[in-house]
Structure formats: C-alpha cells, structure tokens
C-alpha positions in Angstrom: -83.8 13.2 71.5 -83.0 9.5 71.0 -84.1 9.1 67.7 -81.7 12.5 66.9 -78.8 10.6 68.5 -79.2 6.8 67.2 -77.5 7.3 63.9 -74.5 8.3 65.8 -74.3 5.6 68.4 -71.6 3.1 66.6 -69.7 5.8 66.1 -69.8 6.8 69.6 -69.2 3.3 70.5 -65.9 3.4 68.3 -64.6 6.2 69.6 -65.0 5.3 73.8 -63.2 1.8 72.3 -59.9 3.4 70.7 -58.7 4.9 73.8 -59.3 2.4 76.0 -58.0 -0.4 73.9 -54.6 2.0 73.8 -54.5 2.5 77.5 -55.0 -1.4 77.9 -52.2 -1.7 75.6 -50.1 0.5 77.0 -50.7 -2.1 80.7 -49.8 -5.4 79.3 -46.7 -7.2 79.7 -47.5 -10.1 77.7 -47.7 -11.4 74.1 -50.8 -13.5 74.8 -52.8 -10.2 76.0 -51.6 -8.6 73.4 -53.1 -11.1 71.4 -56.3 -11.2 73.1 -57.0 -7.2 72.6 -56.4 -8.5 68.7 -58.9 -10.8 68.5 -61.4 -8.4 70.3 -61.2 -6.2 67.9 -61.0 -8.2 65.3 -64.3 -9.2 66.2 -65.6 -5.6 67.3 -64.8 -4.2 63.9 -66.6 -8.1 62.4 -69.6 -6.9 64.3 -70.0 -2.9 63.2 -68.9 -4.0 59.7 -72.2 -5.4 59.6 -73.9 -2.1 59.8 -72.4 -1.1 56.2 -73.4 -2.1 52.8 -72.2 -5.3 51.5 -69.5 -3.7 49.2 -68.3 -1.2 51.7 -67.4 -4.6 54.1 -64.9 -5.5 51.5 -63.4 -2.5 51.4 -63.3 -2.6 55.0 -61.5 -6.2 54.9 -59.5 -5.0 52.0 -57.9 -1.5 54.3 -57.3 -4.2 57.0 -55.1 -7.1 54.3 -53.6 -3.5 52.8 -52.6 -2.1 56.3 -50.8 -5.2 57.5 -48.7 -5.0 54.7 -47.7 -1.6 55.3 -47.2 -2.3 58.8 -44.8 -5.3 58.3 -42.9 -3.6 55.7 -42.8 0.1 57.6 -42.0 -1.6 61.2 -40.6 -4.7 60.7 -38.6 -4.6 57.8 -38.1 -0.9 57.3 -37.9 0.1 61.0 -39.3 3.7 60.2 -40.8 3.0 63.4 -40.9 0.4 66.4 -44.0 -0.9 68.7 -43.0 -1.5 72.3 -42.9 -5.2 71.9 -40.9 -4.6 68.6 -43.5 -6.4 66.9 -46.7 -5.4 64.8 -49.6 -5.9 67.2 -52.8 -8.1 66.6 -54.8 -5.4 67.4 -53.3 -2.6 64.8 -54.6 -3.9 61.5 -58.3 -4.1 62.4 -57.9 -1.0 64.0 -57.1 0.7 60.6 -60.1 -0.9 59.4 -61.9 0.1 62.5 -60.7 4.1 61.4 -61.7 3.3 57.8 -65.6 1.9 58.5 -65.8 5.0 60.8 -65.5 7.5 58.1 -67.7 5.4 55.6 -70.3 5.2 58.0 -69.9 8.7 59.0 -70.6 10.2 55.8 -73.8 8.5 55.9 -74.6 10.4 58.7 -77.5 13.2 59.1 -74.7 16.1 59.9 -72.6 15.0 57.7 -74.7 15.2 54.5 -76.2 18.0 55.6 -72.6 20.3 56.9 -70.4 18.0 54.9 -68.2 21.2 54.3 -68.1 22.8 57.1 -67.2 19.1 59.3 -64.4 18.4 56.8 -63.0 22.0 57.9 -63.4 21.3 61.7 -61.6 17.6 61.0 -58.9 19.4 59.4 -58.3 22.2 61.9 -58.2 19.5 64.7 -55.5 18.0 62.5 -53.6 20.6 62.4 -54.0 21.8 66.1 -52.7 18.1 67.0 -49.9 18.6 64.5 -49.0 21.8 66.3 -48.9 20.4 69.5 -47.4 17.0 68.4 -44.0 20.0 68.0 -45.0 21.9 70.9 -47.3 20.8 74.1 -47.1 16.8 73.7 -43.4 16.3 74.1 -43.4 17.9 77.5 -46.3 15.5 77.8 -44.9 12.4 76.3 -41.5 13.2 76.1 -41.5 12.1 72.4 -42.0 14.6 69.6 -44.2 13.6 66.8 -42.6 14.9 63.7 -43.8 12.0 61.8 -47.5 13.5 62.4 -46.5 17.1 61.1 -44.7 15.5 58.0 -48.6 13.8 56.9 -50.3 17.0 57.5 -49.6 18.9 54.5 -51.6 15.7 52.6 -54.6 16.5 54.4 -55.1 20.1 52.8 -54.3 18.3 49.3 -56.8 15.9 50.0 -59.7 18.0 50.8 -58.7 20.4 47.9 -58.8 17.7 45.4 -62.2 16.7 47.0 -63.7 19.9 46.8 -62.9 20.4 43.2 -64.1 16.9 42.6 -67.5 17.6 44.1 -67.6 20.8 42.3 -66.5 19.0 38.8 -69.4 16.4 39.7 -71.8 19.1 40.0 -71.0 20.9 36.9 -71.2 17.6 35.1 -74.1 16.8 36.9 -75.6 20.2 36.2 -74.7 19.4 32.1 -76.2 16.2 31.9 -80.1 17.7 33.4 -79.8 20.3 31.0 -78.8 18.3 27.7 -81.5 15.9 29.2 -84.0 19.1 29.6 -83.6 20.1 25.7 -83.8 16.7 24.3 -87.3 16.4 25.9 -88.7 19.7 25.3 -91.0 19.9 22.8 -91.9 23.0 20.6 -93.9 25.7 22.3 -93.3 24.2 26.0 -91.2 26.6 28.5 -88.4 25.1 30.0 -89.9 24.4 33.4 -92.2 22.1 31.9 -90.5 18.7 32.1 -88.9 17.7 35.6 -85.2 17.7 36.1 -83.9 13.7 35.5 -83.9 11.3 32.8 -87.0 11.3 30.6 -89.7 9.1 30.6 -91.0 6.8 27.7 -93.7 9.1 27.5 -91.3 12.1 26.9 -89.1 9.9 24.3 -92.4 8.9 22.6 -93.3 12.5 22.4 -89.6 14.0 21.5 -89.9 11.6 18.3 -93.0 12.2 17.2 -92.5 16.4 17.4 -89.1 15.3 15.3 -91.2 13.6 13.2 -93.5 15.6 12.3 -90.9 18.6 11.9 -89.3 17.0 9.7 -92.4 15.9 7.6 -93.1 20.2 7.5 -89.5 20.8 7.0 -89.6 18.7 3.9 -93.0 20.1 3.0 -91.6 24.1 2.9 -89.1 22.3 0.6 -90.9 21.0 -2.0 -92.8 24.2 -1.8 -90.5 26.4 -2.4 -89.2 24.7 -5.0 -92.2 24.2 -7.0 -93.3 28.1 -6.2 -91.6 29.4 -9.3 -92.5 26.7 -11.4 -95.9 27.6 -10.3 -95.7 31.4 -11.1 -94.2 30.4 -14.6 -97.3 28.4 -15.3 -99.8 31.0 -14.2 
C-alpha cells in the first residue's frame, strides 16, 4: 500500500502546504512575516524542485522570474487587482512555481500516464464547478465574487482541445514514421510482422541494401535480356 502511494507523496505534501500557508497569510499583521512565509517557500519549492529532471528545474525557476513580472505589472502597476498589504507578497512567486512543478511532476505520475484523459476531464470539471460557485455559493461565503475566475475558464476548454488534437496529431505522425520505417526494412518475401516496430537495426540497413542491390543487378539483367531476345531470334 505504501509503495502504491509513494509516487504521490510530494504532491500530497504540496497540497496540505498551499492552504495552510494562505490561512497563515490571511493571520499576519506584519511585513516581516509576510516575508518570512516567502522565504519558506522559497526554499520548500528549492527542495521539491530537486525531485525533477535537471531541465524541468529551469523551467521551474524560469515560471517563478516570469510570474513576478506579471505580478508587478498586473498589481502594482496595473492595479487589475490588490493584495491586502497592497503589495506583491514574497511568498506569491514561488508559489506559481510551486503550481507549475506540481503539474510537471504529476504527469509523471502512475495515474496520470495511465488515465491521462480521463484526469484532465475531472481537473476541468472541478474548474468549472469552482467557476460556478466563484458566481454563486462563494460570495455569500466571502462576500467577494470572483468574476475574474469565470473570465479564465473558457481558456481551459481551449487548452485541453488543442492538447488533445496535439496528442492525436503526434500519434498519427508517430503512427507514419513506424510504418515508413516498416517498408524501408522489409525485405522481399517477408510479411509485414516480421521486423519489430522502431528504427532499424544495422543489421536491417545491411540487409535492405543488399536486397536493393541485388534487385537492381536482376532488374538490369531482364534488361539486357529483353533487348538482346530479338536480336537472338533474328540470328537463329
């Protein structure tokens, strides 16, 4: 049961975080706690960044330099939108980063490769449940209705159709590419099945160019035959 649940636990780690480092922001009164939550998650997302391949950690640190700059232009200079201390807290840009190596690690996951289709469906119908009740149940809640969060949904049914016909254009491609592969290797009087599915072996290239070989060397054999056939009746 443990070994079913390990591949999960950062994740599960990451998600118990998020809320409690919003309900300790929502207690401070102070810039320099503020601060302090920041450079604890700065490190927490340091630490599970780690656990990803060396190129994903840049894109990791890369979302993080990206979504401070969309912060302090959407918050501070904009003013789409204001934090209770009418600043950009320390905490908020890791935190994107922290949402960004969560669904790069998740994909990685044994569910996910296995019901990739049928999770990105749930995700989305979560989304739009919260979306509804960001209009409907939350403001009685809250007292604040999230319009904002209604506004981004349409994106997310955009995105996961462009995805889908992405994976399905890989496939075909993918699909393409064996069989060219398949019929380049196949040498006269195999069946198809014969060679495996990939990219051919030395031994197969060796092979396809001797069979081309030594077709052509009968090709140009039936040609100099048939040519010299009626000079051959003519003689006899």
């Amino acid at each position: 049961m443990l070994d079913r649940l390990k591949p999960y636990w950062l994740h599960a780690y990451l998600l118990t975080y998020t809320p409690l480092l919003l309900l300790a922001d929502s207690r401070i009164t102070a810039l320099w706690q503020q601060w302090a939550l920041g450079l604890l998650t700065f490190a927490l997302l340091y630490l599970a960044a780690l656990k990803a391949p060396k190129e994903q950690r840049m894109q990791v640190w890369i979302c993080v330099g990206v979504a401070t700059g969309f912060e302090i232009f959407g918050s501070l200079i904009w003013g789409v939108y204001r934090y209770r201390l009418h600043n950009v807290p320390l905490f908020v840009p890791p935190g994107h980063g922290l949402v960004y190596l969560f669904g790069l690690l998740a994909a990685r996951t044994p569910v996910v490769m296995k019901y990739g289709r049928r999770v990105g469906r749930v995700i989305l119908a979560s989304a739009s449940l919260w979306a509804v009740a960001g209009l409907t149940v939350l403001p009685l809640i809250t007292g604040r209705v999230d319009l904002q969060g209604a506004l981004c949904l349409p994106r997310a049914p955009l995105t996961a159709v462009a995805a889908v016909r992405r994976d399905l254009h890989r496939h075909r491609r993918a699909g393409d590419i064996r069989h060219v592969v398949r019929q380049l290797v196949l040498a006269p009087g195999r069946p198809l099945d014969a060679y495996p599915v990939g990219q051919p072996t030395i031994r197969d290239r060796r092979r396809l160019l001797r069979d081309r070989r030594l077709g052509a060397a009968g090709h140009a054999r039936g040609v100099c035959a048939a040519l010299a056939a009626p000079r051959v009746r003519a003689a006899s």
